[in-house]
C-alpha positions, 0 to 999 in steps of 0.5 A: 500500500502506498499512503500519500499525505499532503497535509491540511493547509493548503491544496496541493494538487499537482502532487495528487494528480500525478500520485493519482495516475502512477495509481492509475497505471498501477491498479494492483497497488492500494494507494490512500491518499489523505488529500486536505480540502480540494474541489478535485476528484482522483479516480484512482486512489481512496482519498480522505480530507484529513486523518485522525493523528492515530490512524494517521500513525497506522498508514505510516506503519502499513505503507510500504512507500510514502508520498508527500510534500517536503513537510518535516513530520512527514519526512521524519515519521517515515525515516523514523519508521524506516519507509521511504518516502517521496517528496515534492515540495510546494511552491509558492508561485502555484499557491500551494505555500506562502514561501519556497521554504520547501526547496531547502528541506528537499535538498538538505532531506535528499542526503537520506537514504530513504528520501526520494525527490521529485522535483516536479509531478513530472519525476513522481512516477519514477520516485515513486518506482525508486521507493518501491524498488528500495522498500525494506532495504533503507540506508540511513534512516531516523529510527531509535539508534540515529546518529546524534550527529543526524539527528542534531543537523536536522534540528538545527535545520528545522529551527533555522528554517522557522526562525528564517520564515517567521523573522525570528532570532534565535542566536541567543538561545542554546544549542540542541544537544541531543533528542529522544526518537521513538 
C-alpha cells in the first residue's frame, strides 16, 4: 500500500494528480491518499480530507512507500519508521505555500537514504518506482539508534528554517544537544 499525505493547509494538487495516475497505471497497488480540502476528484486512489493523528500513525506503519510534500513530520515519521518516502515540495508561485521554504528541506532531506525527490509531478512516477524498488532495504534512516550527529543537523535545520520564515532570532538561545526518537 502506498499512503500519500499532503497535509491540511493548503491544496496541493499537482502532487495528487500525478500520485493519482502512477495509481492509475498501477491498479494492483492500494494507494490512500489523505488529500486536505480540494474541489478535485482522483479516480484512482481512496482519498480522505484529513486523518485522525492515530490512524494517521497506522498508514505510516502499513505503507510500504510514502508520498508527500517536503513537510518535516512527514519526512521524519517515515525515516523514523524506516519507509521511504517521496517528496515534492510546494511552491509558492502555484499557491500551494506562502514561501519556497520547501526547496531547502528537499535538498538538505535528499542526503537520506530513504528520501526520494521529485522535483516536479513530472519525476513522481519514477520516485515513486525508486521507493518501491528500495522498500525494506533503507540506508540511513531516523529510527531509535540515529546518529546524534543526524539527528542534531536536522534540528538545527528545522529551527533555522522557522526562525528564517517567521523573522525570528534565535542566536541567543542554546544549542540542541541531543533528542529522544521513538
Amino acid at each position: 500500500m502506498i499512503f500519500a499525505t499532503v497535509g491540511t493547509q493548503l491544496p496541493f494538487d499537482r502532487l495528487l494528480h500525478a500520485v493519482d495516475t502512477w495509481a492509475g497505471a498501477h491498479a494492483e497497488v492500494k494507494v490512500i491518499a489523505q488529500i486536505g480540502e480540494t474541489e478535485q476528484v482522483f479516480a484512482h486512489m481512496t482519498c480522505r480530507e484529513s486523518i485522525a493523528q492515530d490512524e494517521f500513525r497506522e498508514m505510516f506503519e502499513q505503507a510500504e512507500v510514502i508520498v508527500g510534500h517536503a513537510g518535516m513530520g512527514t519526512i521524519l515519521t517515515a525515516s523514523e519508521l524506516g519507509k521511504p518516502v517521496v517528496i515534492m515540495p510546494r511552491l509558492a508561485r502555484h499557491g500551494e505555500h506562502r514561501t519556497d521554504h520547501q526547496l531547502a528541506t528537499t535538498a538538505e532531506m535528499s542526503r537520506l537514504g530513504n528520501v526520494f525527490v521529485a522535483d516536479g509531478p513530472e519525476n513522481v512516477a519514477a520516485q515513486i518506482d525508486s521507493a518501491l524498488a528500495s522498500a525494506g532495504d533503507m540506508g540511513q534512516t531516523l529510527g531509535t539508534d540515529a546518529s546524534p550527529e543526524l539527528v542534531q543537523a536536522l534540528q538545527k535545520f528545522v529551527r533555522s528554517a522557522v526562525a528564517d520564515r517567521k523573522g525570528l532570532d534565535l542566536s541567543g538561545l542554546p544549542p540542541v544537544d541531543s533528542v529522544e526518537l521513538g
